[in-house]
N, C-alpha and C positions, 0 to 999 in steps of 0.2 A: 392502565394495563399495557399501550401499548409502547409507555414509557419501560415499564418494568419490562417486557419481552427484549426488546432497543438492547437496555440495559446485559439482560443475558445473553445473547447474541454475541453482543460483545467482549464480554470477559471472557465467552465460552471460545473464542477465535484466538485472544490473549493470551490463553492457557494454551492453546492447543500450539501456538508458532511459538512459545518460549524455547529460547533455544538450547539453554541452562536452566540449573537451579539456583543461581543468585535473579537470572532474571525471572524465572516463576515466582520467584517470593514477593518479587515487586510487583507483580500479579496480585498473589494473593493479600500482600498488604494492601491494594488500591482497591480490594473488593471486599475483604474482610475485615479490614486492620477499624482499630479504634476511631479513624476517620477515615475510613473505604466507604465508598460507595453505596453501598446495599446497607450498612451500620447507621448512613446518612439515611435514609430512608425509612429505618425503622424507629428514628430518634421522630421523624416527625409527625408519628399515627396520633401525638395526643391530641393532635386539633381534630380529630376522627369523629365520629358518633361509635358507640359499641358495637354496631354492626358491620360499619367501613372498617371499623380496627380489625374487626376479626377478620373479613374478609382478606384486608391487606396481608394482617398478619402470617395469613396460611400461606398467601401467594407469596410472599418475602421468605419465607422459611422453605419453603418446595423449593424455589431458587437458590435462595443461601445451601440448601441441600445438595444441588445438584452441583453449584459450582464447585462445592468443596470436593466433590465427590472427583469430578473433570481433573481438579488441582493435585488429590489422589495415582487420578491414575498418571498422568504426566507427570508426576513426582519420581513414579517408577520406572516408567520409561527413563527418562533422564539419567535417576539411578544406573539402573540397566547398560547404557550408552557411556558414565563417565569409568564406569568399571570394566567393562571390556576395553576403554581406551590406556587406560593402566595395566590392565594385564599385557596387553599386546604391549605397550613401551615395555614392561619391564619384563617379559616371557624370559625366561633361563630355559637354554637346551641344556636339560640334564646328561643327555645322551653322550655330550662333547668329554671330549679329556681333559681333565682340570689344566690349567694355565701357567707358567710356570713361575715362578716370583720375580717380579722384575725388582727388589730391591737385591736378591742374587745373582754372581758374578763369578765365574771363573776363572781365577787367576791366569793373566796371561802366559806366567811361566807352565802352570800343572798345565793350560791348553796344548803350549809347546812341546812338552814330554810327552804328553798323551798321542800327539801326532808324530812327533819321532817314534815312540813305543810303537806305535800302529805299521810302520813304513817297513820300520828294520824289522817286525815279527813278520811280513810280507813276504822278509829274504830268507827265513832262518832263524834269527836271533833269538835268543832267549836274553831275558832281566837279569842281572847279578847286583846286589848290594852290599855295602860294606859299613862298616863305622864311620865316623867324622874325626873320630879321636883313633890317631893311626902309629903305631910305633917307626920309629927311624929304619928299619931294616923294610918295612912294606913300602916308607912311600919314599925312600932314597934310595939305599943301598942296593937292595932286589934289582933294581930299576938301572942299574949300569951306573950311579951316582955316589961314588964313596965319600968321605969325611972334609976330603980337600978338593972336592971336586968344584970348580965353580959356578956351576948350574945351580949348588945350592943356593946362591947368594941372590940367581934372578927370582927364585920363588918367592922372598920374603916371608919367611914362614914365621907361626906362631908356634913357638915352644912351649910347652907344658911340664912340671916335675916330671921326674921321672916315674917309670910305675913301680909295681913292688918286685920286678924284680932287678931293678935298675936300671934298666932299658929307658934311651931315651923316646918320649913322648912327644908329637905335632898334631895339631888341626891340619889335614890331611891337604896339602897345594891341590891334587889333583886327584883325579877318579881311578888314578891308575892303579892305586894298591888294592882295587875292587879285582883287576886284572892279574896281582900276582896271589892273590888268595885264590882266585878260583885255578890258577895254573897251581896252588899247592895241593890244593884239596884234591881235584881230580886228575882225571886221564886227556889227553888229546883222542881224537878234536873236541875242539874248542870251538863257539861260536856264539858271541856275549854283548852285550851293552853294558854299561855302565853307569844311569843316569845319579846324576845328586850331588851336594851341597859341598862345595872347595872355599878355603880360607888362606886368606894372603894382606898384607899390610900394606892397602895402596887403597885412598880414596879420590876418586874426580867423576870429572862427567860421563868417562868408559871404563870405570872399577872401581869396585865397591870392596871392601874388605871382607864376605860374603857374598860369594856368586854359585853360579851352579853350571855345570859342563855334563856335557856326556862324553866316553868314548868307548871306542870297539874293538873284538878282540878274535881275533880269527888264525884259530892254529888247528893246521892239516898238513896232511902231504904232499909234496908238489905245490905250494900254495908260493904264486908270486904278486911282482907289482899290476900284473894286469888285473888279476882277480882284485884287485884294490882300490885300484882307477875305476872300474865297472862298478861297485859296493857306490863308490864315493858318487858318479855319474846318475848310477839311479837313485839315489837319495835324494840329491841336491834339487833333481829334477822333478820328482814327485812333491818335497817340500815344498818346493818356491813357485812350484804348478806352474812352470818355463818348460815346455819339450823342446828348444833346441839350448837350453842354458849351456854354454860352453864354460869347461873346466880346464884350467893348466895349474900344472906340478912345475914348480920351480925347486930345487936341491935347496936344502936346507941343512943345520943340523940339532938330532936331538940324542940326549945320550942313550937313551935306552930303543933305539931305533935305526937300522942301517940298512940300505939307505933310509935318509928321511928327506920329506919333501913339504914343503907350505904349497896349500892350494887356491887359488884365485877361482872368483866366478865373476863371469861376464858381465858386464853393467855402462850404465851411462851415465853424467854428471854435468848434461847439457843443461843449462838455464839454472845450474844450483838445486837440480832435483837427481836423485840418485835412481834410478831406472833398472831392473836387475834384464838379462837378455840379452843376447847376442848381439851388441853395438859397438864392438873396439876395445873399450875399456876394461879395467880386469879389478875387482877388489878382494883383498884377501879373508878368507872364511875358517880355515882349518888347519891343521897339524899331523902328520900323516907317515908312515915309513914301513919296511920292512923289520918285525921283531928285531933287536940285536940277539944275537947268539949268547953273551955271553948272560941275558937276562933269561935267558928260555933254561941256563946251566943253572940260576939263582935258585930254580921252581923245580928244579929236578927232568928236566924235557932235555931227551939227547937230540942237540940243533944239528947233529948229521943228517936223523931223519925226520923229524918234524921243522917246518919252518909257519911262519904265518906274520899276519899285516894287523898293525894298529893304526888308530887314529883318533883325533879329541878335537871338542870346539866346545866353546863356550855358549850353551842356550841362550840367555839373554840377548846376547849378538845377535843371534838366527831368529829373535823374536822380533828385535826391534827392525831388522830390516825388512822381514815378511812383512809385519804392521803397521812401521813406518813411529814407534815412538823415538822421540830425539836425545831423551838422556837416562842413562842407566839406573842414576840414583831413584828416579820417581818409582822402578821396581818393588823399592824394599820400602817407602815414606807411610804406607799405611793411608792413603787418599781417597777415601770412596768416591770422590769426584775425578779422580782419574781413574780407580777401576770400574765406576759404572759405564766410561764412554770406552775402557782397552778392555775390560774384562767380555766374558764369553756367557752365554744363557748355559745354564747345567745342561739340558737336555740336547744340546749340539755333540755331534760324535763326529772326531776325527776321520777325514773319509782319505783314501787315496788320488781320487778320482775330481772332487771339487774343493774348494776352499769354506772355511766356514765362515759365518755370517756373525760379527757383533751385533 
Protein backbone atom coordinates (compact mmCIF):
# COMPACT_ATOMS: atom_id res chain seq x y z
CA UNK A 1 0.00 0.00 0.00
CA UNK A 2 2.71 2.19 0.70
CA UNK A 3 3.86 1.50 -2.76
CA UNK A 4 0.56 2.35 -4.24
CA UNK A 5 0.07 5.80 -2.00
CA UNK A 6 4.25 6.66 -3.56
CA UNK A 7 2.58 5.78 -6.73
CA UNK A 8 -0.43 8.46 -6.27
CA UNK A 9 1.46 11.15 -4.99
CA UNK A 10 3.08 11.18 -7.76
CA UNK A 11 1.02 11.18 -10.76
CA UNK A 12 -1.12 13.46 -8.67
CA UNK A 13 2.01 16.20 -8.57
CA UNK A 14 2.49 15.10 -12.69
CA UNK A 15 -0.90 16.16 -13.27
CA UNK A 16 -1.04 18.94 -11.43
CA UNK A 17 2.73 20.87 -12.88
CA UNK A 18 1.83 19.85 -16.63
CA UNK A 19 2.11 22.69 -18.28
CA UNK A 20 -0.01 21.79 -21.56
CA UNK A 21 -2.02 19.45 -22.83
CA UNK A 22 0.37 17.48 -24.96
CA UNK A 23 2.18 17.19 -21.84
CA UNK A 24 -0.84 15.98 -19.68
CA UNK A 25 -1.46 13.28 -21.99
CA UNK A 26 1.91 11.99 -21.42
CA UNK A 27 0.71 12.03 -17.98
CA UNK A 28 -2.06 10.37 -18.44
CA UNK A 29 -0.63 7.80 -21.03
CA UNK A 30 2.24 6.84 -18.24
CA UNK A 31 -0.55 6.23 -15.72
CA UNK A 32 -3.31 4.89 -17.64
CA UNK A 33 -2.13 3.97 -21.01
CA UNK A 34 -2.03 0.21 -22.01
CA UNK A 35 1.50 0.10 -20.24
CA UNK A 36 1.00 2.89 -17.54
CA UNK A 37 1.68 2.38 -14.43
CA UNK A 38 -1.37 1.74 -12.43
CA UNK A 39 -2.41 -0.90 -15.72
CA UNK A 40 1.12 -2.51 -14.76
CA UNK A 41 -0.26 -3.18 -11.49
CA UNK A 42 -3.42 -4.36 -12.07
CA UNK A 43 -2.15 -7.01 -14.80
CA UNK A 44 -0.27 -8.42 -11.83
CA UNK A 45 -3.22 -9.40 -9.07
CA UNK A 46 -3.36 -12.88 -10.64
CA UNK A 47 -0.63 -14.21 -8.56
CA UNK A 48 -3.13 -12.72 -5.56
CA UNK A 49 -5.35 -15.15 -3.43
CA UNK A 50 -9.23 -13.80 -3.94
CA UNK A 51 -8.94 -11.83 -1.16
CA UNK A 52 -5.64 -9.82 -1.82
CA UNK A 53 -7.21 -9.38 -5.37
CA UNK A 54 -10.16 -7.89 -4.11
CA UNK A 55 -8.66 -5.90 -1.72
CA UNK A 56 -5.92 -4.60 -4.31
CA UNK A 57 -8.55 -4.36 -6.68
CA UNK A 58 -10.69 -1.73 -4.84
CA UNK A 59 -7.49 0.34 -3.81
CA UNK A 60 -6.26 0.33 -7.69
CA UNK A 61 -9.66 1.53 -8.97
CA UNK A 62 -10.14 4.50 -5.93
CA UNK A 63 -6.85 5.50 -7.40
CA UNK A 64 -7.14 4.91 -11.01
CA UNK A 65 -10.47 7.04 -10.03
CA UNK A 66 -8.96 9.71 -8.58
CA UNK A 67 -6.19 10.16 -11.01
CA UNK A 68 -8.42 10.44 -13.83
CA UNK A 69 -10.59 12.53 -12.00
CA UNK A 70 -7.14 15.10 -11.17
CA UNK A 71 -6.28 14.55 -15.18
CA UNK A 72 -10.06 15.85 -15.71
CA UNK A 73 -9.74 18.72 -13.96
CA UNK A 74 -6.40 19.95 -15.22
CA UNK A 75 -7.62 19.05 -18.63
CA UNK A 76 -9.92 22.09 -18.07
CA UNK A 77 -7.74 24.27 -16.74
CA UNK A 78 -5.35 23.95 -19.49
CA UNK A 79 -8.33 24.21 -21.84
CA UNK A 80 -9.33 27.28 -20.16
CA UNK A 81 -5.58 28.91 -20.35
CA UNK A 82 -4.95 27.82 -24.25
CA UNK A 83 -8.19 29.58 -25.09
CA UNK A 84 -7.96 32.85 -23.36
CA UNK A 85 -4.36 32.87 -25.01
CA UNK A 86 -6.00 32.80 -28.53
CA UNK A 87 -8.44 35.02 -27.93
CA UNK A 88 -6.23 37.71 -26.59
CA UNK A 89 -3.61 36.95 -29.85
CA UNK A 90 -6.46 37.24 -32.04
CA UNK A 91 -9.09 39.97 -30.14
CA UNK A 92 -10.47 42.30 -33.01
CA UNK A 93 -11.47 45.97 -31.80
CA UNK A 94 -14.69 46.06 -33.47
CA UNK A 95 -15.02 49.58 -32.34
CA UNK A 96 -12.06 50.70 -34.87
CA UNK A 97 -12.79 52.01 -38.52
CA UNK A 98 -12.30 49.53 -40.99
CA UNK A 99 -8.78 49.69 -42.86
CA UNK A 100 -8.40 50.86 -45.96
CA UNK A 101 -7.34 48.37 -48.80
CA UNK A 102 -3.85 48.41 -49.23
CA UNK A 103 -3.94 46.69 -52.56
CA UNK A 104 -5.81 50.49 -53.57
CA UNK A 105 -4.05 53.30 -55.01
CA UNK A 106 -4.74 56.81 -56.08
CA UNK A 107 -3.51 57.68 -59.06
CA UNK A 108 -0.97 60.12 -58.69
CA UNK A 109 -2.38 62.35 -61.53
CA UNK A 110 -6.38 62.35 -59.82
CA UNK A 111 -4.09 63.04 -56.44
CA UNK A 112 -2.68 66.07 -58.23
CA UNK A 113 -6.00 67.44 -59.47
CA UNK A 114 -7.55 66.85 -56.48
CA UNK A 115 -4.90 69.21 -54.67
CA UNK A 116 -4.85 71.73 -57.30
CA UNK A 117 -9.01 71.69 -57.24
CA UNK A 118 -8.68 72.15 -53.39
CA UNK A 119 -6.00 75.32 -53.50
CA UNK A 120 -7.69 77.23 -56.40
CA UNK A 121 -11.46 76.70 -54.71
CA UNK A 122 -9.46 78.37 -51.68
CA UNK A 123 -9.13 81.45 -54.02
CA UNK A 124 -12.34 81.51 -55.81
CA UNK A 125 -12.33 79.33 -58.52
CA UNK A 126 -14.83 77.24 -59.72
CA UNK A 127 -14.42 73.77 -62.12
CA UNK A 128 -15.26 74.10 -65.87
CA UNK A 129 -15.22 71.11 -68.20
CA UNK A 130 -15.28 70.71 -71.79
CA UNK A 131 -15.13 67.77 -74.46
CA UNK A 132 -11.82 66.16 -75.80
CA UNK A 133 -13.13 66.11 -79.22
CA UNK A 134 -13.10 70.14 -79.95
CA UNK A 135 -13.95 71.83 -83.26
CA UNK A 136 -11.28 74.18 -84.89
CA UNK A 137 -12.87 77.50 -84.00
CA UNK A 138 -12.88 76.56 -79.97
CA UNK A 139 -9.30 75.37 -79.65
CA UNK A 140 -7.59 77.75 -82.53
CA UNK A 141 -9.33 80.25 -84.01
CA UNK A 142 -11.32 81.90 -80.80
CA UNK A 143 -7.90 81.76 -79.37
CA UNK A 144 -6.18 84.58 -81.52
CA UNK A 145 -4.77 81.53 -83.89
CA UNK A 146 -6.09 81.56 -87.55
CA UNK A 147 -5.53 79.10 -90.40
CA UNK A 148 -1.93 80.18 -91.27
CA UNK A 149 -0.99 81.06 -88.06
CA UNK A 150 2.21 79.20 -87.05
CA UNK A 151 1.40 78.32 -83.63
CA UNK A 152 -0.64 75.75 -85.31
CA UNK A 153 2.22 73.79 -86.26
CA UNK A 154 3.91 73.87 -82.53
CA UNK A 155 0.78 71.90 -81.18
CA UNK A 156 1.03 68.88 -83.29
CA UNK A 157 -2.40 68.35 -83.38
CA UNK A 158 -4.64 65.22 -84.13
CA UNK A 159 -7.22 65.98 -86.81
CA UNK A 160 -10.47 64.14 -86.92
CA UNK A 161 -13.17 64.14 -90.12
CA UNK A 162 -15.04 66.63 -90.12
CA UNK A 163 -18.44 66.85 -88.26
CA UNK A 164 -21.75 67.16 -89.84
CA UNK A 165 -21.74 70.17 -90.42
CA UNK A 166 -18.45 70.51 -91.98
CA UNK A 167 -16.46 72.10 -89.46
CA UNK A 168 -13.12 70.95 -88.86
CA UNK A 169 -12.61 68.40 -86.04
CA UNK A 170 -9.23 68.14 -83.24
CA UNK A 171 -8.48 66.18 -80.02
CA UNK A 172 -8.28 69.34 -78.31
CA UNK A 173 -3.89 70.59 -77.65
CA UNK A 174 -5.01 72.27 -74.87
CA UNK A 175 -7.68 73.02 -71.95
CA UNK A 176 -8.26 76.34 -73.38
CA UNK A 177 -11.45 75.87 -75.53
CA UNK A 178 -12.76 74.83 -71.83
CA UNK A 179 -12.04 78.85 -71.50
CA UNK A 180 -13.66 80.12 -74.63
CA UNK A 181 -16.96 77.99 -74.04
CA UNK A 182 -17.39 79.34 -70.74
CA UNK A 183 -16.66 83.04 -71.96
CA UNK A 184 -19.49 81.99 -74.69
CA UNK A 185 -21.92 80.71 -72.49
CA UNK A 186 -21.83 83.24 -69.99
CA UNK A 187 -21.33 86.80 -68.42
CA UNK A 188 -18.06 88.23 -66.97
CA UNK A 189 -16.78 87.87 -64.30
CA UNK A 190 -15.35 85.04 -64.88
CA UNK A 191 -13.28 82.91 -62.52
CA UNK A 192 -12.45 79.13 -63.55
CA UNK A 193 -10.10 76.24 -63.72
CA UNK A 194 -9.75 74.06 -66.24
CA UNK A 195 -8.63 70.61 -65.38
CA UNK A 196 -8.33 67.50 -67.99
CA UNK A 197 -7.06 65.45 -70.82
CA UNK A 198 -4.85 67.44 -74.07
CA UNK A 199 -3.56 65.40 -77.04
CA UNK A 200 -0.62 66.18 -79.36
CA UNK A 201 1.85 63.89 -81.43
CA UNK A 202 5.08 63.67 -79.48
CA UNK A 203 6.33 60.78 -77.55
CA UNK A 204 9.62 60.68 -75.10
CA UNK A 205 10.71 60.77 -71.66
CA UNK A 206 8.74 64.37 -71.18
CA UNK A 207 5.41 63.71 -73.55
CA UNK A 208 3.34 61.47 -74.17
CA UNK A 209 0.86 61.75 -76.94
CA UNK A 210 -1.97 62.09 -74.01
CA UNK A 211 -1.30 64.29 -71.05
CA UNK A 212 -3.37 66.34 -68.95
CA UNK A 213 -2.88 70.27 -68.13
CA UNK A 214 -4.89 72.59 -66.04
CA UNK A 215 -5.40 76.28 -66.72
CA UNK A 216 -7.06 79.52 -65.43
CA UNK A 217 -9.34 81.81 -66.28
CA UNK A 218 -9.95 85.21 -64.68
CA UNK A 219 -12.06 88.00 -66.22
CA UNK A 220 -13.11 91.31 -64.19
CA UNK A 221 -12.70 94.80 -64.15
CA UNK A 222 -9.60 96.44 -63.40
CA UNK A 223 -8.12 93.06 -63.48
CA UNK A 224 -4.16 93.19 -64.21
CA UNK A 225 -0.70 91.41 -64.11
CA UNK A 226 -0.39 92.00 -60.41
CA UNK A 227 -3.57 90.09 -59.65
CA UNK A 228 -1.86 87.37 -61.72
CA UNK A 229 1.61 87.26 -60.23
CA UNK A 230 -0.23 87.05 -56.64
CA UNK A 231 -2.92 83.91 -58.12
CA UNK A 232 0.40 82.22 -59.47
CA UNK A 233 2.67 83.11 -55.93
CA UNK A 234 0.08 81.58 -53.75
CA UNK A 235 -0.48 78.63 -55.71
CA UNK A 236 2.90 77.67 -56.36
CA UNK A 237 3.61 78.17 -52.77
CA UNK A 238 0.83 76.21 -51.19
CA UNK A 239 1.52 73.28 -53.76
CA UNK A 240 5.11 72.64 -53.45
CA UNK A 241 4.48 73.48 -49.36
CA UNK A 242 7.87 76.04 -50.02
CA UNK A 243 6.65 79.64 -48.06
CA UNK A 244 9.49 81.56 -49.33
CA UNK A 245 9.46 79.62 -53.17
CA UNK A 246 10.48 82.44 -55.33
CA UNK A 247 8.81 83.17 -58.79
CA UNK A 248 10.04 85.19 -61.97
CA UNK A 249 8.09 86.13 -65.06
CA UNK A 250 10.32 86.22 -67.86
CA UNK A 251 8.13 87.87 -71.44
CA UNK A 252 7.24 85.40 -73.46
CA UNK A 253 4.92 84.99 -76.37
CA UNK A 254 1.57 83.25 -76.74
CA UNK A 255 -1.12 84.18 -79.21
CA UNK A 256 -3.95 84.31 -77.42
CA UNK A 257 -2.38 86.29 -74.57
CA UNK A 258 -0.68 89.93 -74.18
CA UNK A 259 1.43 90.33 -72.48
CA UNK A 260 2.47 86.82 -71.92
CA UNK A 261 5.05 85.66 -69.62
CA UNK A 262 6.88 81.99 -68.88
CA UNK A 263 7.26 81.40 -65.23
CA UNK A 264 10.20 79.92 -63.31
CA UNK A 265 10.48 78.70 -59.74
CA UNK A 266 13.31 78.65 -57.51
CA UNK A 267 15.33 75.57 -57.25
CA UNK A 268 18.60 73.84 -56.82
CA UNK A 269 20.60 71.22 -59.01
CA UNK A 270 23.58 70.83 -56.68
CA UNK A 271 25.06 67.21 -56.54
CA UNK A 272 22.54 66.16 -59.57
CA UNK A 273 19.38 66.46 -57.17
CA UNK A 274 16.75 69.02 -58.09
CA UNK A 275 15.75 70.93 -54.80
CA UNK A 276 12.65 73.35 -55.33
CA UNK A 277 13.48 76.71 -52.76
CA UNK A 278 15.01 79.70 -52.72
CA UNK A 279 18.70 78.75 -53.88
CA UNK A 280 19.70 80.88 -57.13
CA UNK A 281 18.54 78.66 -59.61
CA UNK A 282 15.24 79.05 -61.43
CA UNK A 283 13.34 76.20 -63.53
CA UNK A 284 10.52 76.78 -65.71
CA UNK A 285 6.86 75.64 -64.52
CA UNK A 286 4.15 77.56 -66.46
CA UNK A 287 2.67 79.75 -69.22
CA UNK A 288 0.98 82.79 -68.22
CA UNK A 289 -0.42 86.37 -69.73
CA UNK A 290 -2.70 88.94 -69.92
CA UNK A 291 -6.21 87.77 -71.98
CA UNK A 292 -5.43 89.15 -75.69
CA UNK A 293 -8.22 91.49 -76.48
CA UNK A 294 -8.92 90.42 -79.62
CA UNK A 295 -9.79 86.70 -78.06
CA UNK A 296 -12.07 88.38 -75.25
CA UNK A 297 -13.94 89.98 -79.05
CA UNK A 298 -14.01 86.08 -80.24
CA UNK A 299 -16.45 85.30 -77.06
CA UNK A 300 -18.46 88.37 -77.31
CA UNK A 301 -16.57 90.37 -74.10
CA UNK A 302 -16.15 94.20 -74.90
CA UNK A 303 -11.98 94.28 -73.90
CA UNK A 304 -12.69 98.18 -73.22
CA UNK A 305 -14.12 97.09 -70.17
CA UNK A 306 -13.60 93.88 -69.02
CA UNK A 307 -9.97 92.67 -69.20
CA UNK A 308 -8.51 89.41 -67.31
CA UNK A 309 -5.37 86.91 -66.88
CA UNK A 310 -4.83 83.19 -68.02
CA UNK A 311 -2.46 80.76 -67.37
CA UNK A 312 -1.78 76.77 -68.14
CA UNK A 313 0.76 74.08 -66.95
CA UNK A 314 0.84 70.80 -67.59
CA UNK A 315 0.02 68.35 -64.16
CA UNK A 316 2.20 65.73 -64.78
CA UNK A 317 5.21 68.10 -64.67
CA UNK A 318 3.93 69.60 -61.13
CA UNK A 319 3.52 65.80 -60.06
CA UNK A 320 6.62 64.50 -60.96
CA UNK A 321 8.56 67.34 -59.43
CA UNK A 322 6.31 67.55 -56.15
CA UNK A 323 7.10 63.46 -55.91
CA UNK A 324 10.13 63.43 -57.46
CA UNK A 325 9.00 60.52 -60.38
CA UNK A 326 11.75 60.54 -63.29
CA UNK A 327 9.92 59.73 -66.47
CA UNK A 328 6.55 60.79 -67.73
CA UNK A 329 5.71 57.70 -69.65
CA UNK A 330 5.48 55.34 -66.36
CA UNK A 331 2.19 57.73 -65.87
CA UNK A 332 0.18 56.22 -68.55
CA UNK A 333 2.19 52.10 -68.43
CA UNK A 334 -0.54 50.62 -66.24
CA UNK A 335 2.35 49.26 -63.46
CA UNK A 336 0.81 48.20 -60.24
CA UNK A 337 4.34 48.04 -59.21
CA UNK A 338 4.87 51.55 -59.72
CA UNK A 339 1.34 52.74 -58.54
CA UNK A 340 1.41 50.87 -55.40
CA UNK A 341 5.01 52.75 -54.31
CA UNK A 342 3.57 56.77 -56.29
CA UNK A 343 0.01 56.11 -55.90
CA UNK A 344 -1.89 57.55 -52.74
CA UNK A 345 -4.15 55.57 -49.90
CA UNK A 346 -8.03 56.69 -50.93
CA UNK A 347 -8.74 57.99 -47.59
CA UNK A 348 -5.94 60.81 -47.79
CA UNK A 349 -7.48 64.32 -48.40
CA UNK A 350 -5.73 67.06 -50.12
CA UNK A 351 -4.94 69.46 -47.34
CA UNK A 352 -3.59 73.16 -47.90
CA UNK A 353 -1.59 73.28 -44.88
CA UNK A 354 0.57 69.77 -45.06
CA UNK A 355 1.61 67.44 -47.65
CA UNK A 356 0.15 63.98 -47.93
CA UNK A 357 1.60 60.79 -47.17
CA UNK A 358 2.16 57.58 -49.77
Amino acid sequence: MNILDSLKADLLAAAAAAPDLAALEEVRVDALGKKGRITGLMKDMGSLTPDERRERGQALNAVKEEISQALDARRQVLKAEALAQKLEAERIDVSLPARPEVEGRVHPISQTVEEMIAIFADMGFSVAEGPDIETDFNNFTALNIPPEHPARQMHDTFYLPNGPDGGTRVLRTHTSPVQIRTMLAGEPPIRIIAPGRTYRSDYDQTHTPMFHQIEGLVIGENIHMGHLKGTLLEFCRAFFQVDDLPLRFRPSFFPFTEPSAEVDIGCSRKGGELKLGNYGDWLEILGCGMVHPKVLENCGIDSTRWQGFAFGMGIERVAMLKYGIPDLRTFFEADLRWLKHYGFVPLDVPSLAQGLTR
